[in-house]
N, C-alpha and C positions, 0 to 999 in steps of 0.2 A: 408526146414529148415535143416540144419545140424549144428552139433557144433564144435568147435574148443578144438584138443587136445594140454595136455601141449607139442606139440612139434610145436605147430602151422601148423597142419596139420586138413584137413577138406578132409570127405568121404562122397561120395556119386557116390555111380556105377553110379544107372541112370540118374543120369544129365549129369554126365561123359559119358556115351556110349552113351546117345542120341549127345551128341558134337563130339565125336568119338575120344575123348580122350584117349591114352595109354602110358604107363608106355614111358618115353621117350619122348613125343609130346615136343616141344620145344613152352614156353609160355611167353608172355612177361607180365608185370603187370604194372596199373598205378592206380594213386589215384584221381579220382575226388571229389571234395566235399565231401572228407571222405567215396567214396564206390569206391570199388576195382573194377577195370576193365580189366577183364583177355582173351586177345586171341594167338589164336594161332600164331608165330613168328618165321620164319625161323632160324633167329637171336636171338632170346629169349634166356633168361641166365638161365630160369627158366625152372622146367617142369613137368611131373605127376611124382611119387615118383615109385617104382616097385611093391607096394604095391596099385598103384593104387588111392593114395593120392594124394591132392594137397595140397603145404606146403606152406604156407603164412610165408615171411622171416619175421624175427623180424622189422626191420624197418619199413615196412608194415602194421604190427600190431600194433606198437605204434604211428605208423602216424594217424589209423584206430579209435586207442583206445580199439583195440578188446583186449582181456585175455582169458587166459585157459577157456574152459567153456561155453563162450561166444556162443548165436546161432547165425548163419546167416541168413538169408534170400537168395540162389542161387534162381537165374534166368536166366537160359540157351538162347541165341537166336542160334542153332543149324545153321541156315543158313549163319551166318555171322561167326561161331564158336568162338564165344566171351560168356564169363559171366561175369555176375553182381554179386555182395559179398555185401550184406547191412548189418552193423552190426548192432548192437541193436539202438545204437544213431538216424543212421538216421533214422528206422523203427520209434521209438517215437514222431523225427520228421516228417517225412510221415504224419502218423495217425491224431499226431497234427491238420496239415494244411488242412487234408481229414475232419476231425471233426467241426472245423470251419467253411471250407464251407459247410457241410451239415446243420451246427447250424445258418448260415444266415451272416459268415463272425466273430464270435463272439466268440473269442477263447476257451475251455472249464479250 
């Protein structure tokens, strides 16, 4: 979990160095179903900040629904060098849908 600063930036070393992320990696970003889908891109417009950040642009965030403050959910898959960015909505949704089938299909 990390959270989102008012510059739309999100820290976190070690999910970052387990991905082998650094200041410069050039990254590209998309939106699936409202979670960010971040890998690495030759071509990427994007990239880790010098600080080591990774700065979620505005549009991204208001597509996301994310705001200052905001925590995420990272999930690194290091092998593919891709992450995942869930922001709060979908986590509520997740839980949702995990609660129900645990409750026999029966939404709480």
């Amino acid at each position: 979990m990390a959270a989102v600063d008012c510059r739309g930036r999100v820290a976190d070393r070690t999910v970052f160095a387990a991905l082998g992320w650094v200041a410069g990696t050039p990254l590209a970003i998309s939106v699936t179903d409202r979670t960010l889908v971040i890998g690495t891109d030759p071509g990427g417009v994007f990239g880790m900040t010098s600080q080591g950040h990774l700065r979620l642009p505005a549009h991204v965030r208001h597509r996301c629904g994310l705001v200052s403050g905001d925590r995420v959910l990272l999930a690194a898959y290091p092998e593919r060098s891709v992450l995942f960015v869930h922001p709060p909505a979908v986590l509520d949704r997740l839980l949702a849908d995990c609660h129900a089938a645990l409750l026999g299909g029966d939404r709480p």
